[in-house]
C-alpha positions in Angstrom: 10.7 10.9 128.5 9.1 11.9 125.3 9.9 9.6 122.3 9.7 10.1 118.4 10.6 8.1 115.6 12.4 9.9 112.6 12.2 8.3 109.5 14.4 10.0 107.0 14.9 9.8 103.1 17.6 6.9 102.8 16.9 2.8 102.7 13.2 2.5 103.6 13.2 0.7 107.1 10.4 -2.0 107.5 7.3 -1.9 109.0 8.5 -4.4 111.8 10.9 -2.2 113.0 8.7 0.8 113.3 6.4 -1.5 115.7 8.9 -2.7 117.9 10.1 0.4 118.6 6.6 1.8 118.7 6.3 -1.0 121.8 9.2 0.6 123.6 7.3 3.8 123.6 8.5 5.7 120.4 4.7 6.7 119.8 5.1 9.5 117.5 6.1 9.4 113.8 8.0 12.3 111.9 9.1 12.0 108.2 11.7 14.5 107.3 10.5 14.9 103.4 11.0 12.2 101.3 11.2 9.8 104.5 7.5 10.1 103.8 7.6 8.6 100.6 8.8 5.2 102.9 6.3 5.4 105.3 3.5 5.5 102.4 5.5 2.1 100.9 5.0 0.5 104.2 2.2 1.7 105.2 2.7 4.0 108.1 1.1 7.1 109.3 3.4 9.7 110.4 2.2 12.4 112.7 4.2 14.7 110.7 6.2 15.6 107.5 8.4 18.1 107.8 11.5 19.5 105.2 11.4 21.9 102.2 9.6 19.4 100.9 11.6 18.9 97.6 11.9 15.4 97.8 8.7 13.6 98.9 6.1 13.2 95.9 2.8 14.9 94.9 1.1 11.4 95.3 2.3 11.3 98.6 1.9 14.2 99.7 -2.3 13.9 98.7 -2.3 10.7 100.0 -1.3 12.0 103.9 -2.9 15.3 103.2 -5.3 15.1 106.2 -3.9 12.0 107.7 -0.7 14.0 109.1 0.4 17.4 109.5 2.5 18.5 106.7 5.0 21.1 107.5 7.0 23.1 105.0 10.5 24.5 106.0 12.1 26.3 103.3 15.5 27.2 105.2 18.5 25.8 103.8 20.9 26.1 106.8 19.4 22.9 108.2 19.1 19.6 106.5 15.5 17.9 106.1 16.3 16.0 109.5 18.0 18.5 111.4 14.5 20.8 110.9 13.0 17.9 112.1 15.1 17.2 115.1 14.5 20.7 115.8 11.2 20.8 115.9 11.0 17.8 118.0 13.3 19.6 120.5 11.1 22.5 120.5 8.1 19.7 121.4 10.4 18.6 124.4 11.0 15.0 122.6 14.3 13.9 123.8 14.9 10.6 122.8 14.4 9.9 119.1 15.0 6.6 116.5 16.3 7.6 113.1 15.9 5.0 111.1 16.4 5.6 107.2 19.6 7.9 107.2 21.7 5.7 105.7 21.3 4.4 101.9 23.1 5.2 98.5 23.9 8.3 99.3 27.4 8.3 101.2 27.3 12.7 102.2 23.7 12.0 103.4 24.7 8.9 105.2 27.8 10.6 106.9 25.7 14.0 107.5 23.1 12.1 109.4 25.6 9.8 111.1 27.3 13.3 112.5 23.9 14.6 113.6 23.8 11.8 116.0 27.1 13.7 117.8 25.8 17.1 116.6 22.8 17.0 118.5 24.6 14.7 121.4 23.4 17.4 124.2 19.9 18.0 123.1 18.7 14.5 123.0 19.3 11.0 122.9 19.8 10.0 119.2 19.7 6.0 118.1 20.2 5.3 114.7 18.9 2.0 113.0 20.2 0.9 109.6 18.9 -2.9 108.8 21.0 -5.5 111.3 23.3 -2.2 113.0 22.5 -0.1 116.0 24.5 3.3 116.5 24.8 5.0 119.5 26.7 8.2 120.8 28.4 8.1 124.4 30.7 10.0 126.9 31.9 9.2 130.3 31.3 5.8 132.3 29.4 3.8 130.4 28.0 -0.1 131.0 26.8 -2.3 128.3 25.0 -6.1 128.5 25.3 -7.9 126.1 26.0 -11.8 125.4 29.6 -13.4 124.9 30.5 -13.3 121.0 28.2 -9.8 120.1 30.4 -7.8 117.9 30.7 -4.5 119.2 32.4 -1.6 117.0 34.0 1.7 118.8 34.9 5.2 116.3 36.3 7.7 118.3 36.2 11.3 116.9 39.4 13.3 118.1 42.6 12.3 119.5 42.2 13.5 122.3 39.1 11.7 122.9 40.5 8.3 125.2 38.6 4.7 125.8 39.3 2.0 128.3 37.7 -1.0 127.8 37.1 -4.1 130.1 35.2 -7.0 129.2 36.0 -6.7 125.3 38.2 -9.2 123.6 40.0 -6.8 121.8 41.1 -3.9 125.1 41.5 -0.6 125.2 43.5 1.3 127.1 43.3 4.8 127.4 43.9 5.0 123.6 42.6 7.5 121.5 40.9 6.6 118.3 40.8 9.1 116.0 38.5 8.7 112.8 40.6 8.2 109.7 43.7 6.9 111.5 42.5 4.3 114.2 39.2 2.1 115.0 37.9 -0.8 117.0 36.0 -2.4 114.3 34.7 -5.9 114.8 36.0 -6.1 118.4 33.9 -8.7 120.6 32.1 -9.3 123.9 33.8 -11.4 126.4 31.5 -11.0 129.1 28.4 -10.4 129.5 28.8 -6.9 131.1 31.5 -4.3 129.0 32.5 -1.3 130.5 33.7 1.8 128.7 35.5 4.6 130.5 35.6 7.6 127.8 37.0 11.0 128.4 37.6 14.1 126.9 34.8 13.9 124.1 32.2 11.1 122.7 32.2 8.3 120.6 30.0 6.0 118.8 29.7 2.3 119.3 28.1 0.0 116.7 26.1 -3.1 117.6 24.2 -5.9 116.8 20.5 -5.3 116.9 19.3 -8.3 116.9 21.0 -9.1 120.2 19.5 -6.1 121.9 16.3 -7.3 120.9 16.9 -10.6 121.6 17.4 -9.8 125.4 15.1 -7.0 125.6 18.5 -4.6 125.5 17.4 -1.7 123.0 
């Protein structure tokens, strides 16, 4: 497996987070344009900046001019991290750690939670905002966890369905379509939660500091 972290242009994540995951075997670091920008704040050398480059700074541009690869995209079909999640595809990364794509903006925080689904088939996407850990899934899935973590489910379509065992709150084959129905705040029971999803993905929110507490991530 070939991991990447992708630090993109919303709250700047912290240093600590970027060396945890770093641990785990997320070696490389990509900026998608002003993602940069954080990783200069925190001091951070990414391996490379990539984007149409509109949003990261002359200052810190000269300041990793030498110290990282700079790349300049200039296509607008993509977003900044979508060019970068395609070039790390095209590198043969295929599990990746987003970590600022979420911040003030709500389009760039919706568009980046929707390219954890978009790009559900090309790699393994985990995105990191402060205290919250978002991942994609399909099929049989089993989760550890401790009694009491909260544990939030979206579904997508209606015709997407989720069974849950070991969650206070169960699910039944029940569809939860985004706008009209959601497990939000539902809560481990036991200490193993199994999801049976069918007929399309969804994405289940958790508590990061319990993952790292038991070594989960």
């Amino acid at each position: 497996m070939k991991k990447a972290i992708l630090i993109a242009n919303g709250d700047k994540p912290t240093k600590k987070i970027i060396s945890y995951f770093q641990k785990l075997g997320y070696k490389t670091i990509i900026c998608a344009d002003g993602g940069a920008n954080s990783a200069k704040k925190i001091k951070v050398i990414p391996d490379f900046i990539i984007g149409d480059l509109d949003s990261v700074t002359n200052e810190t541009l000269k300041y990793f001019r030498g110290k990282s690869e700079i790349i300049k995209l200039s296509r607008q079909n993509d977003t900044d991290v979508e060019k970068a999640l395609k070039f790390l595809i095209k590198k043969k990364y295929n599990e990746i750690v987003l970590l600022g794509a979420t911040g003030d903006r709500l389009d760039h925080s919706l568009c980046n939670i929707g390219i954890v689904l978009k790009f559900f088939d090309k790699m393994k996407i985990t995105l990191v905002h402060k205290n919250s850990i978002l991942k994609a899934y399909t099929g049989i899935v089993n989760i550890e966890t401790e009694i009491g973590e909260t544990i939030s489910l979206y579904g997508i379509e209606s015709l997407t369905k989720i069974t849950s065992v070991g969650l206070k709150y169960k699910l039944k084959n029940i569809p939860l379509p985004f706008g009209e129905k959601e497990s939000t705040s539902n809560m481990a029971v036991a200490q193993n939660i199994k999801l049976k999803i069918s007929n399309g993905k969804i994405l289940v929110v958790r508590d990061l500091k319990t993952l790292i507490k038991y070594d989960l991530v």
